[in-house]
KESE-665891 format. One record per residue (C-alpha): residue in one letter; chain; y, z, x. Coordinates in Angstrom, 1 decimal, m for minus. Example, Ala and Ser with C-alpha at 12.3 -4.5 7.8 and 13.67 -1.06 7.14 Angstrom:
BEGIN
@rest = A, kette = A, c2 = m4.5, c3 = 7.8, c1 = 12.3
@rest = S, kette = A, c2 = m1.1, c3 = 7.1, c1 = 13.7
end
This chain:
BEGIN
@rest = X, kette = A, c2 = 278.4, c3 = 62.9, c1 = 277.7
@rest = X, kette = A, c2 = 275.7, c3 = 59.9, c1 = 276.1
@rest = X, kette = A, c2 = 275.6, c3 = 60.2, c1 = 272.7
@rest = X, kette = A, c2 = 271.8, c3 = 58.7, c1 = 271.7
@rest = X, kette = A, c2 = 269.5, c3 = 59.0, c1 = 269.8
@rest = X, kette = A, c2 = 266.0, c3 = 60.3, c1 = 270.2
@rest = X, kette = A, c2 = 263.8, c3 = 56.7, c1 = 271.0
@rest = X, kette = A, c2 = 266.4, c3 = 55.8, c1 = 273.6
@rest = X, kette = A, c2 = 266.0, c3 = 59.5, c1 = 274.9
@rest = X, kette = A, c2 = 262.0, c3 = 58.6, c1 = 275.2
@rest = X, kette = A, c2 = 262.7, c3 = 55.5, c1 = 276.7
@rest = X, kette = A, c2 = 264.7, c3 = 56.5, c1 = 279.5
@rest = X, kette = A, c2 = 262.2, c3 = 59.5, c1 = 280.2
@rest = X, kette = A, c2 = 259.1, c3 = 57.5, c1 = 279.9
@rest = X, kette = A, c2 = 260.3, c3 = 54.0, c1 = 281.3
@rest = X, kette = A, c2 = 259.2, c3 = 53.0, c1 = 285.2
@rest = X, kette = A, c2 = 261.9, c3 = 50.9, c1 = 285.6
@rest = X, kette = A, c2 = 264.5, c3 = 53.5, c1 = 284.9
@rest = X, kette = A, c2 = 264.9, c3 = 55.4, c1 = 288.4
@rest = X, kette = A, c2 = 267.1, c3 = 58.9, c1 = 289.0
@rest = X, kette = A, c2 = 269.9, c3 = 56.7, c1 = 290.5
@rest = X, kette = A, c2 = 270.4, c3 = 55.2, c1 = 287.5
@rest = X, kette = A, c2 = 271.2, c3 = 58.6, c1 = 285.9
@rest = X, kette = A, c2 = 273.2, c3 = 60.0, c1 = 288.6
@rest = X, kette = A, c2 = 276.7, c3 = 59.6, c1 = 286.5
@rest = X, kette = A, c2 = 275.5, c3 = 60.9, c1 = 283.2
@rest = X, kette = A, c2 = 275.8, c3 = 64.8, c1 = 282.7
@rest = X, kette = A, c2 = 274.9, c3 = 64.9, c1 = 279.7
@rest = X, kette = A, c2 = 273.2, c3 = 63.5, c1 = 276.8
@rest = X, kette = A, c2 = 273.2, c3 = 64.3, c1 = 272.8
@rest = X, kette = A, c2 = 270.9, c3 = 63.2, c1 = 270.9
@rest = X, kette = A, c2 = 270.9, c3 = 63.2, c1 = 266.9
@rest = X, kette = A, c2 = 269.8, c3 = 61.3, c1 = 264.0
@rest = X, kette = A, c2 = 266.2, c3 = 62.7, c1 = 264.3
@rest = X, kette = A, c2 = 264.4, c3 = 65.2, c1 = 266.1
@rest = X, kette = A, c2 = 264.0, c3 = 65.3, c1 = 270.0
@rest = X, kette = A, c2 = 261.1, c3 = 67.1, c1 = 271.2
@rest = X, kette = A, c2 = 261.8, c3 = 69.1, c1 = 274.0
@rest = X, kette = A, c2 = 258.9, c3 = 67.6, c1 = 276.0
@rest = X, kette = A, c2 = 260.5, c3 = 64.2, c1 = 276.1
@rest = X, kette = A, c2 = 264.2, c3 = 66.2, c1 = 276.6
@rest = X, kette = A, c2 = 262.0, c3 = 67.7, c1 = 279.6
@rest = X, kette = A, c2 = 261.1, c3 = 64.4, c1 = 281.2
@rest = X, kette = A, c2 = 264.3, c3 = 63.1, c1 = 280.9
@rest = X, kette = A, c2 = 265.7, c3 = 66.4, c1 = 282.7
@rest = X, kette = A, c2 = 263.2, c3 = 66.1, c1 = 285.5
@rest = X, kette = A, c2 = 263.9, c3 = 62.6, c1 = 286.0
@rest = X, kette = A, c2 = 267.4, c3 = 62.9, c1 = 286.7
@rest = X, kette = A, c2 = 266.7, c3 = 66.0, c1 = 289.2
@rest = X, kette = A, c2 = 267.6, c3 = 69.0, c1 = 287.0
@rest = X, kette = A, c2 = 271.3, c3 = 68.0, c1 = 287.0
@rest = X, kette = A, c2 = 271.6, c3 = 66.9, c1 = 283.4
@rest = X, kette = A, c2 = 272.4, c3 = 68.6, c1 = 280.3
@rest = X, kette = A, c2 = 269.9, c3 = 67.3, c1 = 276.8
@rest = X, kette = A, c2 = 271.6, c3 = 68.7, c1 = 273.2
@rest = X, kette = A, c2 = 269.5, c3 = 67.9, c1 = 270.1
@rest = X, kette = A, c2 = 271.6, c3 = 67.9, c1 = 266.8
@rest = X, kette = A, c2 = 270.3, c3 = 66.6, c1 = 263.9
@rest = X, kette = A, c2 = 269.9, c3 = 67.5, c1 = 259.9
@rest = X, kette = A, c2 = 272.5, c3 = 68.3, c1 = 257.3
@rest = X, kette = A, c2 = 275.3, c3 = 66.3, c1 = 258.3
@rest = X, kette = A, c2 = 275.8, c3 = 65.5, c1 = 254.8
@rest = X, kette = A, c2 = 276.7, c3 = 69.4, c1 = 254.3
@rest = X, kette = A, c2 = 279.0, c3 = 69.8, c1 = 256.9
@rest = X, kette = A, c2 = 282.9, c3 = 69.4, c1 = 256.1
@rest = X, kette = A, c2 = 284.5, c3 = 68.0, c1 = 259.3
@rest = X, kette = A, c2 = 288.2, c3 = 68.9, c1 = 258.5
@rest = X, kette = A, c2 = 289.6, c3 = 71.1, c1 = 255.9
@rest = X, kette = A, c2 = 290.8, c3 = 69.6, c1 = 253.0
@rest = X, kette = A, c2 = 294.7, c3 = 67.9, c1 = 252.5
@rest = X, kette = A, c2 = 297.3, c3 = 69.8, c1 = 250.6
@rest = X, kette = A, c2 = 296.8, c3 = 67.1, c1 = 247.6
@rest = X, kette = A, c2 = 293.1, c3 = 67.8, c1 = 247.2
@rest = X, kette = A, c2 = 293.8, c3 = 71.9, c1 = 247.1
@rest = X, kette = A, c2 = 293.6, c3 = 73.4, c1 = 243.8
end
């Protein structure tokens, strides 16, 4: 899995110079931070031959509680 974010997304979809070999080891991408529209997760798709997996996640991250909280900060 790539984890990046939505203008490097475009730029690998919309760039001549990078070809489906380059892409043949990458699976899967995730990108955050901002939105992805699903044309440019399209391209991307299409130019690495259908075999690749595009996940969008982005918003709210702030509201979100990764882990629960320690024993000291229970009331």
């Amino acid at each position: 899995m790539v984890p990046i974010v939505p203008p490097v997304v475009h730029q690998l979809a919309n760039s001549p110079k990078v070809k489906k070999e380059h892409l043949k080891s990458v699976t899967a991408v995730m990108s955050g931070a901002a939105y992805l529209p699903p044309s440019v997760a399209n391209n991307l798709i299409a130019k690495a031959g259908g075999a690749l997996e595009v996940g969008n996640g982005y918003g709210l991250t702030e509201a979100v509680r990764p882990f629960p909280p320690s024993p000291s900060c229970s009331g």
